[in-house]
C-alpha positions as CSV (number, residue, x, y, z in Angstrom):
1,X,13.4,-13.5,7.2
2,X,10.8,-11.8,5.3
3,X,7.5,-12.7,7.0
4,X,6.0,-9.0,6.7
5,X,5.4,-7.7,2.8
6,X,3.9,-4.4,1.9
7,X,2.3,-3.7,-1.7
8,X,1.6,0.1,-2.5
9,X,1.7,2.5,-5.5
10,X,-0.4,4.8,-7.4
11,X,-4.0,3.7,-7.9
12,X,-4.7,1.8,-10.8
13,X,-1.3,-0.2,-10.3
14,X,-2.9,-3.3,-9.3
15,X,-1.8,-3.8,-5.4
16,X,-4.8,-5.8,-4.8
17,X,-4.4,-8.1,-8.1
18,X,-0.6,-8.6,-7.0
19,X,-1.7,-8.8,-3.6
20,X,-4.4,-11.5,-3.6
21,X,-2.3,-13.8,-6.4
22,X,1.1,-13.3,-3.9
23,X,-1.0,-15.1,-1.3
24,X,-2.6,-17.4,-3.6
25,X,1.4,-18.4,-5.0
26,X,2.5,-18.4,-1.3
27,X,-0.2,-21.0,0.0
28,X,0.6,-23.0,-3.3
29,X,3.7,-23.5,-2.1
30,X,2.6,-24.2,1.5
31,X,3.3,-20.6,3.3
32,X,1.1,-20.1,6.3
33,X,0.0,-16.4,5.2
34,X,-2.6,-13.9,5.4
35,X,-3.8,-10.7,3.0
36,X,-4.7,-7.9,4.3
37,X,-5.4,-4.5,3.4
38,X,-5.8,-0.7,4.7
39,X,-8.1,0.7,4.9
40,X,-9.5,-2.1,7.0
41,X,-12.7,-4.0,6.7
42,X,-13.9,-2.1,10.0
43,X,-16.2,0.7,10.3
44,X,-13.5,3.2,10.7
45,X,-12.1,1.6,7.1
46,X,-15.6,1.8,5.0
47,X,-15.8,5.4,6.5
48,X,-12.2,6.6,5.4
49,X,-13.3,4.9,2.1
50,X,-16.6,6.8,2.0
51,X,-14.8,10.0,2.4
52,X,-11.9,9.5,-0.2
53,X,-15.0,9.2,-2.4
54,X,-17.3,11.9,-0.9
55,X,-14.0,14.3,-0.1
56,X,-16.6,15.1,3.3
57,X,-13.3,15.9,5.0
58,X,-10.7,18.1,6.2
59,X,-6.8,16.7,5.0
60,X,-5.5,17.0,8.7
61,X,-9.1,14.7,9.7
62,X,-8.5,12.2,7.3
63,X,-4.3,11.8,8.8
64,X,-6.0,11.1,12.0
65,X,-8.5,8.8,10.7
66,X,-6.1,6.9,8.8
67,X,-3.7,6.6,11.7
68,X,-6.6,5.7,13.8
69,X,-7.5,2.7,11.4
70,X,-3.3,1.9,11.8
71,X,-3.3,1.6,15.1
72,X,-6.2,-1.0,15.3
73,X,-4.3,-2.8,12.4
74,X,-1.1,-3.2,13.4
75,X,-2.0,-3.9,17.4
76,X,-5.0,-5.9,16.4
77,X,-3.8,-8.2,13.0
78,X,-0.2,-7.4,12.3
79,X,1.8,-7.9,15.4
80,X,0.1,-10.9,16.7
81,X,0.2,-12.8,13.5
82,X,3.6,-12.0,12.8
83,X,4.3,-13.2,16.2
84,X,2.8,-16.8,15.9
85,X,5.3,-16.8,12.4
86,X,2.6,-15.8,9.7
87,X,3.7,-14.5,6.6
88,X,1.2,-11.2,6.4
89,X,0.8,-9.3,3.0
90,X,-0.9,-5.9,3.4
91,X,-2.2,-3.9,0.3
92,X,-1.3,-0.6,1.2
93,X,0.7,0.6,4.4
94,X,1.9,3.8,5.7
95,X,3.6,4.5,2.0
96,X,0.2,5.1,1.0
97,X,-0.6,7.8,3.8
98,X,2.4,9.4,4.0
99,X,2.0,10.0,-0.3
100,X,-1.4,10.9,-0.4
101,X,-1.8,13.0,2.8
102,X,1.2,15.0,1.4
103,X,-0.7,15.8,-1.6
104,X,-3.1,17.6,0.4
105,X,-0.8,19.5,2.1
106,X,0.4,17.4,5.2
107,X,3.9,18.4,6.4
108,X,6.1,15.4,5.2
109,X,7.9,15.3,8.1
110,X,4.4,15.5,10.3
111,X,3.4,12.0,8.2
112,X,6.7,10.3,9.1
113,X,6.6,11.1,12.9
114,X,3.5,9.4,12.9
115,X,4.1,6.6,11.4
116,X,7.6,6.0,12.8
117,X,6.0,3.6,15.6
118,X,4.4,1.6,13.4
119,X,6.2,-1.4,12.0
120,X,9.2,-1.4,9.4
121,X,7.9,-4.1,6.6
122,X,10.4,-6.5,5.8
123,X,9.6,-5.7,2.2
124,X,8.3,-2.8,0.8
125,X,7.1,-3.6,-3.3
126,X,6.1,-0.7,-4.9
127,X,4.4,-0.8,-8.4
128,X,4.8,2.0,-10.5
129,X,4.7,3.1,-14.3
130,X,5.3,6.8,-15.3
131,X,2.7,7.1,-17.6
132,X,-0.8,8.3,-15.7
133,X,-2.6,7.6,-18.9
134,X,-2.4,4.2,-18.5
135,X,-3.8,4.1,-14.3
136,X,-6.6,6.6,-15.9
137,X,-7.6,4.1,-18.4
138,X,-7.3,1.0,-15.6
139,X,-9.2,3.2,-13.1
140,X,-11.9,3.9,-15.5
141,X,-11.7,0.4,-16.8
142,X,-13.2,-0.8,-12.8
143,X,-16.7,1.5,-13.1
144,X,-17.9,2.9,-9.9
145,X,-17.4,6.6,-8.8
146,X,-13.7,7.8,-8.9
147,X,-12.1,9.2,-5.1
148,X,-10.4,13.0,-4.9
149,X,-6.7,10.9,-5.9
150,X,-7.8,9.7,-9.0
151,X,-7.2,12.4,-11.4
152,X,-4.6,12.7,-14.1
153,X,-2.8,15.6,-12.1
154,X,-3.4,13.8,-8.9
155,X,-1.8,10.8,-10.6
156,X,1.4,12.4,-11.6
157,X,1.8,14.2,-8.2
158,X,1.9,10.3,-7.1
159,X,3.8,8.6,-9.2
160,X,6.7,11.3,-7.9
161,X,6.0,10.8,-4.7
162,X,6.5,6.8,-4.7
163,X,9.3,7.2,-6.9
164,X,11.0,8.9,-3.7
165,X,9.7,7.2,-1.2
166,X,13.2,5.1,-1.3
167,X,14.8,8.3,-0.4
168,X,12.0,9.3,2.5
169,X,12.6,5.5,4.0
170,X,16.2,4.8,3.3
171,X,17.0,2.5,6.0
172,X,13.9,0.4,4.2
173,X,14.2,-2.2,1.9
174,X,11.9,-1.0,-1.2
175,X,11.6,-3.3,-4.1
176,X,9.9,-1.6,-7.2
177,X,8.3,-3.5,-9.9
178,X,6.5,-2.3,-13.4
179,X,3.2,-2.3,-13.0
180,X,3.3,-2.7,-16.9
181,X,4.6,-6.0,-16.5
182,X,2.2,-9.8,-16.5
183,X,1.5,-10.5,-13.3
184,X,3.0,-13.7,-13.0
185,X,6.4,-11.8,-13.2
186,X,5.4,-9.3,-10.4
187,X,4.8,-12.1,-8.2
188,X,7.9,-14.4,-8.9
189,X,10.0,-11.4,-8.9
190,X,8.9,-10.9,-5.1
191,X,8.7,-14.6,-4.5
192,X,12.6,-14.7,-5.4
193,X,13.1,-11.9,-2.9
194,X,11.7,-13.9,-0.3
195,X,12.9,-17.2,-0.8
196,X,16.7,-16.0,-1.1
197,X,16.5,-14.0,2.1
198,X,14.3,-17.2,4.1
């Protein structure tokens, strides 16, 4: 059964669009779900947010941080709602920390080892497009200050990265999607994913 979903990509994909309407289209259809995201909503989250903005810290402090944050989201939110049969969707996961910790120099296979207890999502979407013009124009589009990922080189470097990450997982099950693509297609692709394997 698929009962634990993943969204991640590049910013300026959309996770958190196709995140929140995935749940919305799930408890239309009378799923017992939950969103979620990482960072969480906690004061370890808003700080690893400040500092993506702020860049106020070290690469190998931020792995720590955002392992930290993990931990308290998987043993406090994921396992026990997965456990009582909850469908959980989480916008952004481990894919996310193992890509963008890499950019700054983290050994890959460092990222993996600490990640390996955590978890194996049940499906992994991934939204991508090839062309960093477009997530520069979508980040832009949002206003607010930009963090140290979202620059056109940073982008590139990232869209490469989650184009392998099929190939750093392998034993996963990775669905990737256009991020190009209406909405309403995203989600009904993933929706016929999890109704065929339910």
């Amino acid at each position: 059964m698929i009962v634990f979903i993943t969204i991640d990509g590049p910013d300026g994909t959309g996770k958190t669009t196709v995140a929140k309407a995935l749940y919305d289209f799930l408890k239309e259809k009378g799923q017992d779900c939950i969103y979620t995201a990482e960072p969480t909503d906690t004061p370890l989250g808003r700080r690893i947010r400040e500092l993506l903005r702020t860049g106020d810290a070290t690469p190998s402090e931020m792995t720590k941080l955002f392992i930290e944050d993990r931990i308290f989201h998987v043993y406090d939110l994921i396992i026990p709602e997965r456990f009582v049969g909850k469908t959980i969707i989480c916008d952004r996961y481990k894919y996310s920390t193992v890509c963008y910790q890499h950019l700054q120099g983290e050994p890959l296979e460092m990222l993996i080892e600490y990640n390996a207890p955590f978890p194996v999502p049940d499906l992994s979407v991934i939204l991508l497009t090839e062309n960093a013009e477009i997530l520069m124009d979508r980040i832009g589009g949002r206003g607010g200050s930009r963090d140290i990922f979202e620059t056109k080189t940073a982008l590139e470097k990232t869209i490469s990265l989650y184009q392998n990450m099929k190939n750093i997982y392998p034993q996963e099950h990775f669905l990737y999607l256009d991020a190009c693509q209406p909405i309403e297609k995203t989600v009904q692709a993933i929706y016929d994913i999890i109704k065929n394997n339910n």
